[in-house]
C-alpha positions as CSV (number, residue, x, y, z in Angstrom):
1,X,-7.1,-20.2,20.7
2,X,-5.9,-22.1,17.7
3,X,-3.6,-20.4,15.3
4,X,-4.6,-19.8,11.7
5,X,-1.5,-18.8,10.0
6,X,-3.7,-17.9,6.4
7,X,-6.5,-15.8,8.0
8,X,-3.7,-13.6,10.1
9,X,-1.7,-12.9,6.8
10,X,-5.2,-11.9,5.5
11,X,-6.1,-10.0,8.0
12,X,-3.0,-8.1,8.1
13,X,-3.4,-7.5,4.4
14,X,-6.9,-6.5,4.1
15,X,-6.6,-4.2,7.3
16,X,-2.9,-2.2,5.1
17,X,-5.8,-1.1,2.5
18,X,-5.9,2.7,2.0
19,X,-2.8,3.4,4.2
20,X,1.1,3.8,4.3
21,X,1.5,0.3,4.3
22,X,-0.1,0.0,0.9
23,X,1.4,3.0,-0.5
24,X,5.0,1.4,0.3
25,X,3.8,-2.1,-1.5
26,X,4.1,-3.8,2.0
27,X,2.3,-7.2,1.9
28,X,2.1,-9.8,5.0
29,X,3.8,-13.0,4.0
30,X,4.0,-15.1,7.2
31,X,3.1,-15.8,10.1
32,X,3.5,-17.6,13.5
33,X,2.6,-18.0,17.0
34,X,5.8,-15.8,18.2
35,X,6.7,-13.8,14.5
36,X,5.4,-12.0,11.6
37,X,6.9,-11.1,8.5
38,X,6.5,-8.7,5.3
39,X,8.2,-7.6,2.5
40,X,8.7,-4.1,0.6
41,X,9.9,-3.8,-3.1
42,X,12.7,-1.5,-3.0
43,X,12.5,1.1,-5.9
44,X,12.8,4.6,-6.6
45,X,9.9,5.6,-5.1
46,X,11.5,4.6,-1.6
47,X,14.8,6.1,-2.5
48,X,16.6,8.6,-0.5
49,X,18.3,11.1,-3.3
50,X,21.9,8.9,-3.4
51,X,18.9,6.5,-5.1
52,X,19.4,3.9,-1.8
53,X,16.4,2.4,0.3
54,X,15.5,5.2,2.6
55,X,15.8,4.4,5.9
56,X,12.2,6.0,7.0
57,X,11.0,2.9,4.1
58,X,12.7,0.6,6.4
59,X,11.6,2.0,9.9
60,X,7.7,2.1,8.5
61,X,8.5,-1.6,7.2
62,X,9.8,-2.3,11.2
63,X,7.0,-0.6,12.7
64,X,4.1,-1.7,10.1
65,X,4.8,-5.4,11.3
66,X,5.8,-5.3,14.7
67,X,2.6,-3.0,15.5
68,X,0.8,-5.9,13.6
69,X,2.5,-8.3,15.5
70,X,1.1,-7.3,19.0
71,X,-2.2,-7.1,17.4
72,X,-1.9,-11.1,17.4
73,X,-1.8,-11.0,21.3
74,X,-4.3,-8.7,22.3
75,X,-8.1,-8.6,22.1
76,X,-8.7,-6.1,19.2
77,X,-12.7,-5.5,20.4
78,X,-11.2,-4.3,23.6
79,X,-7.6,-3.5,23.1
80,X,-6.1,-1.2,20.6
81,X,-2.1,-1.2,20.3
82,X,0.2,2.1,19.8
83,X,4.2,2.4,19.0
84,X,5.8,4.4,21.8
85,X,9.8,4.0,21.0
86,X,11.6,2.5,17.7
87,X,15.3,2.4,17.3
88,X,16.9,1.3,13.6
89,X,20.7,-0.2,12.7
90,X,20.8,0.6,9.5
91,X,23.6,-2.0,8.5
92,X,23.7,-1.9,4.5
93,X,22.4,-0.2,2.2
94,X,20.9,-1.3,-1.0
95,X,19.3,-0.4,-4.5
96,X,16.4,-2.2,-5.7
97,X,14.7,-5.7,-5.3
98,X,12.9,-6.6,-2.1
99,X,13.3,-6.6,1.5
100,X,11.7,-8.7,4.5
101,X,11.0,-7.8,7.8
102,X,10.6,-10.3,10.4
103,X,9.1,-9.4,13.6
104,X,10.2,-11.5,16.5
105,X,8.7,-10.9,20.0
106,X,11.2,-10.0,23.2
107,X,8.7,-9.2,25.9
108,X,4.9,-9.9,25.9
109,X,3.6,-8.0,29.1
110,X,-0.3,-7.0,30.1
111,X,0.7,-3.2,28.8
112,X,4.2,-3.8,26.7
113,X,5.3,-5.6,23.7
114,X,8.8,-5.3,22.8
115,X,9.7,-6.7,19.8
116,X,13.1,-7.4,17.7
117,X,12.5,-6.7,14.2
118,X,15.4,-7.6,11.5
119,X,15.1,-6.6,7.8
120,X,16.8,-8.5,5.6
121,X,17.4,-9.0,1.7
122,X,16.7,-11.8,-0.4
123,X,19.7,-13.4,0.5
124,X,19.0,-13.0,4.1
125,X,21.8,-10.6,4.6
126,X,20.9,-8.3,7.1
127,X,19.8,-4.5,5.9
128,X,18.8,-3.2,8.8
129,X,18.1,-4.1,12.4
130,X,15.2,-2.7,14.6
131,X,13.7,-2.6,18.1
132,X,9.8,-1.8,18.7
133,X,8.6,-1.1,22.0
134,X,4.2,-1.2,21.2
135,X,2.2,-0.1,24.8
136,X,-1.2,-1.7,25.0
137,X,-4.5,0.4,25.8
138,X,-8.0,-0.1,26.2
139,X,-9.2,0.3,22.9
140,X,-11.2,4.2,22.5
141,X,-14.3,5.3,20.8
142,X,-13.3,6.8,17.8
């Protein structure tokens, strides 16, 4: 299977219409044979009261692109992918501009994906630092 970095990134994209991932501005930037990546524009609406990136914003972030991620591996007509465990470092906090999340993959199994997923700002400091664990299932009627 060849890998067409452009059509994953808008595929990822068209597929975040009309849920969470587009209500917290996330948009697919790059792409891979082994990572994925998005960013989030930190503002107030993804404020926790002390006016700091909530760290839900950044677990939805960690879980919106390493989900996507295992999507890449997996045949989507006959396999459907769900989060089962995800664990967040929040390492430093911070107010506005934009943050990145990278998905990296650990473990690429039949039935589990584990994935690594680091969040960083713009300076590539690291935010926050994440672990994904995505089970893989025969995809259902819905």
């Amino acid at each position: 299977m060849s890998f067409d970095k452009d059509k994953i990134i808008k595929l990822c994209n068209d597929f975040s219409k009309n849920t969470l991932m587009q209500t917290l501005d996330i948009v697919f930037t790059d792409a891979g044979e082994d990572f994925l990546v998005a960013t989030m524009p930190v503002n107030p609406r993804i404020h926790q009261p002390m006016g700091l990136l909530h760290g839900g914003a950044s677990v939805a972030l960690a879980e919106s692109v390493g989900s996507a991620a295992s999507m890449l591996y997996v045949n989507p007509e006959k396999q459907e992918v769900r989060g089962i465990e995800i664990s967040a470092n929040h390492l430093k906090s911070k107010r506005e501009g934009v943050v990145t999340g990278t998905a990296r993959i650990i473990h690429k199994g039949r039935s589990i994906h584990l994935w690594e997923i680091k969040i960083t700002d713009e300076e590539g400091k690291l935010i926050s630092l994440c672990k994904l664990t995505n089970m893989v299932l025969p995809k259902r009627e819905r």
